[in-house]
Each structure stands twice: as C-alpha cells, then as structure tokens.
C-alpha positions, -999 to +999 in steps of 0.1 A: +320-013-297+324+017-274+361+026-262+375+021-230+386+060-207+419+045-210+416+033-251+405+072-260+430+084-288+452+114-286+466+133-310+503+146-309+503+176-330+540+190-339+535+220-363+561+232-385+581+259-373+564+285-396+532+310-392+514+299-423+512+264-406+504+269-367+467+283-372+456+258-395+470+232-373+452+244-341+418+245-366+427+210-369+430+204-328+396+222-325+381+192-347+395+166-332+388+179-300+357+182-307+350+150-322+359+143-284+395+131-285+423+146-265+448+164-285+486+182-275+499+206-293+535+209-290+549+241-298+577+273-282+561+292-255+563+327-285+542+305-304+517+294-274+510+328-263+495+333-299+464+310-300+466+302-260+436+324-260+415+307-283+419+274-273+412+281-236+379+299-244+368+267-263+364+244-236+379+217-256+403+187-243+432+205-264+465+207-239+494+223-246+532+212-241+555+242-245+596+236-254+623+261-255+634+271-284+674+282-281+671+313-305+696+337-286+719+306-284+719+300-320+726+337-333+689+340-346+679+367-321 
C-alpha cells in the first residue's frame, strides 16, 4: 500500500545540547532523508551554522528550525 503526499512521515529530531551528539544525529537525518522521508532538525542557530553546509549540498528533504538559545541571559557567555 503506497502512502498518501499528505501520510509521508517526518522526523522531529531534537539533539542533545552537546557536540559529541549533533553530528551523529544529522548522519541519522541524512538516512532518513534519504530513505525519502522529511526530517527537521531542531537545533540554536551556533549549532546550525556548523553542519548547515552539509546538509544543503545533499539535496535531501532535511529542514532546519533554529531556536534561540538565552546564553548571555543565563551567565553562560
């Protein structure tokens, strides 16, 4: 039974707020992505700019939803 446009999945991806955890979770948006679901990666714009690159080049249905993150307003910057 073939999906519907409107049935496709889509992956939500939140990564964990560490380095050791964004690239493999983008390696596992490029998979799903290519399996041909739509996947969103929700990350801070400091973390965007560092695979932005990569995913753009691929061609793959991989969006990405940036959130501030308040690091001055907290006393981490």
């Amino acid at each position: 039974m073939a999906l519907s446009s409107s049935s496709q999945p889509h992956f939500v991806l939140i990564p964990f707020m560490c380095q050791g955890h964004l690239l493999p979770m983008i390696d596992i948006a490029k998979i799903l992505a290519g399996h041909g679901v739509t996947v969103t990666v929700i990350t801070t714009p400091k973390n965007a700019a560092r695979f932005s690159t990569s995913i753009d080049s691929g061609g793959l249905s991989i969006r990405v939803e940036q959130v501030q993150f308040p690091a001055a307003e907290v006393g981490l910057v």
